[in-house]
C-alpha positions in Angstrom: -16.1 -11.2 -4.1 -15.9 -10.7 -8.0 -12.6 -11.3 -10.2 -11.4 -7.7 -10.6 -8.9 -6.4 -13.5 -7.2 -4.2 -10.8 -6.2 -4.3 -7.2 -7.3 -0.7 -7.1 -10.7 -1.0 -8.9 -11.6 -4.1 -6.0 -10.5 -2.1 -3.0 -12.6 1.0 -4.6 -16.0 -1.7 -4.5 -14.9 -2.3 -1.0 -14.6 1.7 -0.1 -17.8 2.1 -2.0 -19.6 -1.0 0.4 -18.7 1.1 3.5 -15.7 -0.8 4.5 -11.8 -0.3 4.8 -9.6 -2.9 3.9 -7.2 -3.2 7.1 -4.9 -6.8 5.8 -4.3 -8.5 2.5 -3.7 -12.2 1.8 -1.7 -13.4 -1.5 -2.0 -17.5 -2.2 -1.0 -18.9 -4.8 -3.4 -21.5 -6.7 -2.1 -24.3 -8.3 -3.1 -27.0 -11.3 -1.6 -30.9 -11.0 0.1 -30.8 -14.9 0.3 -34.8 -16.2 3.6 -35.4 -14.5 2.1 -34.7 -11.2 4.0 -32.2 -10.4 2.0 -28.5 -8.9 1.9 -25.7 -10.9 1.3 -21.9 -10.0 -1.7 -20.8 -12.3 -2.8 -17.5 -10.5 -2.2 -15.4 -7.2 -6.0 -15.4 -5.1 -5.6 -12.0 -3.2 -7.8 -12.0 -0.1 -9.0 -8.5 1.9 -9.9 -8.3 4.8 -12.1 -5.5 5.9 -13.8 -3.6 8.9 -16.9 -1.8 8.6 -16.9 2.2 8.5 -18.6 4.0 11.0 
């Protein structure tokens, strides 16, 4: 799925699709800085979603 600016406006696209989001995944994504060291950059937030009947 797209980035969204909002939680709320990507589960809205996900309503609006004819699905209902049942479980959500935060991961963290990280860049290697020079030292080597792991560093968080961003949260990826996963749904996951059933079809409406």
């Amino acid at each position: 799925m797209n980035d969204f600016k909002s939680i709320n406006a990507c589960v809205d696209q996900i309503k609006k699709d004819g699905y209902m989001p049942v479980k959500r995944f935060e991961k963290p994504v990280f860049q290697e800085q020079k030292s080597g060291d792991p560093q968080p950059v961003r949260q990826e937030i996963i749904f996951e979603a059933v079809k409406v009947e």
